[in-house]
N, C-alpha and C positions, 0 to 999 in steps of 0.2 A: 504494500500500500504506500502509495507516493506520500511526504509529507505535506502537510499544507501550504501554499505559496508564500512566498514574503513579500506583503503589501507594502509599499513605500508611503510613508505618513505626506496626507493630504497636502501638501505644498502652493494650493493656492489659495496664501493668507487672504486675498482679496476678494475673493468669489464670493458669490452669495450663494445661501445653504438649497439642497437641490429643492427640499420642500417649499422653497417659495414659485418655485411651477406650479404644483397646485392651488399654491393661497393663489396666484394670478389667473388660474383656470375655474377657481370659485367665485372673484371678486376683483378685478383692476385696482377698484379703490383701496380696500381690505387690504393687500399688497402693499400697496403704496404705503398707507399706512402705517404698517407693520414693518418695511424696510426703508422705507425713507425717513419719514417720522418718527419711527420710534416708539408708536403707539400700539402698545399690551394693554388690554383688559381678558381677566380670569374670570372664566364663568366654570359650569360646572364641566360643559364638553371638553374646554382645554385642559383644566385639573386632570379630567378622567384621561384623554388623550396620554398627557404626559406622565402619571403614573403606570398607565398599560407601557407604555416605550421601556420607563424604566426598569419596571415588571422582567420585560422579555431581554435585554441586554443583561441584568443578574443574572437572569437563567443559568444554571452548568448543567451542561450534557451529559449524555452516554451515545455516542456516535453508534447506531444500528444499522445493521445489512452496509458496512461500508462508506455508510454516509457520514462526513464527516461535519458537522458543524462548527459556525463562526460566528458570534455575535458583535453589535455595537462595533462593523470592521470599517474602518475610515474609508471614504470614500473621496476622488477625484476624476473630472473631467478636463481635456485643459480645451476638448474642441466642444464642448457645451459654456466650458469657465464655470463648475460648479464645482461643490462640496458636499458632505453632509458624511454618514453614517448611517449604517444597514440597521436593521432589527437584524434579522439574520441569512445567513446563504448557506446553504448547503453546499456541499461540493461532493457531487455524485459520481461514482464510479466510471469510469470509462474504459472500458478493452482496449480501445484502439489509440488509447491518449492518455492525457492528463486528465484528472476528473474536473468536469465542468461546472460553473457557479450557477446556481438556482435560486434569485435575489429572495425574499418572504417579504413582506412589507404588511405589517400589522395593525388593522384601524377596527375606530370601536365600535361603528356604528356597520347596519348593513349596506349592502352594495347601493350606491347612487345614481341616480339617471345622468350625469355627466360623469365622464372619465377622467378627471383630476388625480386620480388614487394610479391608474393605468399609467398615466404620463409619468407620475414620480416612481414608479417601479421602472419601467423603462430606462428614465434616466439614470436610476443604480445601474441595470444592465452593462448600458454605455460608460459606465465609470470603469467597469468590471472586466470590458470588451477591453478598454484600452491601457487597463492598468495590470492586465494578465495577458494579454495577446493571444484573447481567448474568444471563441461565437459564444453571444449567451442568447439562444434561441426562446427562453421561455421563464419565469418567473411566477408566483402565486400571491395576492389580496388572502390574508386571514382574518376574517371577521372575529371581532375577542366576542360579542356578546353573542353572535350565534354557533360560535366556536366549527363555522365553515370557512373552508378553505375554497379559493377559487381561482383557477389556474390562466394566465394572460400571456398567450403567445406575443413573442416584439414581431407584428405584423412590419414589413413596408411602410405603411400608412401610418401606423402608430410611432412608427421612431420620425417619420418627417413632423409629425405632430409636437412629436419631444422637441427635436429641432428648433421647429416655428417658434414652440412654448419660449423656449430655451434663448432666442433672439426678441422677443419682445419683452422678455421679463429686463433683459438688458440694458433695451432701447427706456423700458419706465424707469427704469431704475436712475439714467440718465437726466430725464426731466425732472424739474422743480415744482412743477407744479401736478396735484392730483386729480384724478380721471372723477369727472361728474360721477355721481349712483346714478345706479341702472335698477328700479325697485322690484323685488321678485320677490316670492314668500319664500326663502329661506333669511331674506335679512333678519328676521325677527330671532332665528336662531344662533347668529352672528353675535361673538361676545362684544366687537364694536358698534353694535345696533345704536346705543344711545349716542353715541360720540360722532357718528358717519350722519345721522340724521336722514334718511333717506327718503323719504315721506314729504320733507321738508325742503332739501335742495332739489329733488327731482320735479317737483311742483313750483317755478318758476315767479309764479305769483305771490304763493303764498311765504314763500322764499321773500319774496320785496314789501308784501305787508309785515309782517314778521320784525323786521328789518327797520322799517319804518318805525312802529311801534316802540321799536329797541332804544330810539333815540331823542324820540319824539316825548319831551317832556308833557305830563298831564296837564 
């Protein structure tokens, strides 16, 4: 059995961490927010979020059938310009090679109707491809609270998407100034709900009454 590779520690201080693909596949603003700004607010989904992370990076194994496990393994891109760190990869047997990385990426909640969760596996992939000189054809979403696993080929499609993701989080990250809300019901589930106001600036009017009021002495 081959021993496990030796990953080179993530080297680009300056990257931003690969999970803000998804914060920007959830919310432009939210993003901004959070990587420009500065702006954290803890509700109860981030609490829970980050103690499941921390949860699974404690973990210690017992490697079965060959498989060997890796948790909390630094991660880098330098053709995305990202960072971050796994939950965990497997590294599965191979006859004809070195065993190949199988990224896991751990969330709490069940599967969503936009693929924000798919882009940030992916991008592990690609950290994995190019920091092992390795194909990572495939990866798995583990749901903690339904305790299912769900398996995500890196389609074609889906790594140009990384890509795209990967070039626009960049391009916002460059401007100074933040992306209008766009109002949709999961704002309400948003631990920046009250701060982003969305209801408020997306409403353009009530945004200038408002406004008015504000300064408009009685």
């Amino acid at each position: 059995m081959n021993p496990l590779p030796v990953v080179p520690t993530a080297d680009g201080g300056d990257y931003p961490p690969l999970s803000a693909l998804n914060d920007l596949l959830f919310c432009a603003r939210r993003c901004f927010l959070h990587r420009v700004e500065s702006v954290w607010v803890e509700n109860v989904h981030t609490t829970s979020g980050t103690l499941d992370h921390h949860r699974v990076h404690a973990t210690r194994d017992v490697d079965v059938s060959g498989t060997r496990l890796a948790r909390a393994l630094p991660l880098v891109s330098h053709k995305l310009r990202i960072v971050g760190v796994s939950d965990l990869v497997e590294f599965r047997p191979n006859p004809n090679g070195p065993d190949f990385p199988f990224p896991v990426e751990y969330k709490r909640g069940k599967r969503r109707k936009w693929d924000n969760d798919d882009v940030q596996l992916c991008a592990q992939a690609i950290c994995l491809e190019e920091m092992l000189g390795v194909v990572v054809p495939a990866g798995a979403i583990f749901h903690v609270k339904s305790k299912h696993r769900r398996d995500v080929i890196f389609t074609a499609a889906l790594r140009k998407k990384t890509e795209d993701t990967a070039t626009r989080l960049h391009a916002l990250l460059a401007t100074r100034t933040a992306p209008p809300p766009v109002l949709h019901p999961k704002c309400k589930q948003c631990s920046l709900y009250r701060v982003c106001m969305p209801e408020l600036l997306a409403a353009p009017a009530a945004y200038r009454k408002a406004a008015a009021k504000l300064f408009k002495p009685e």
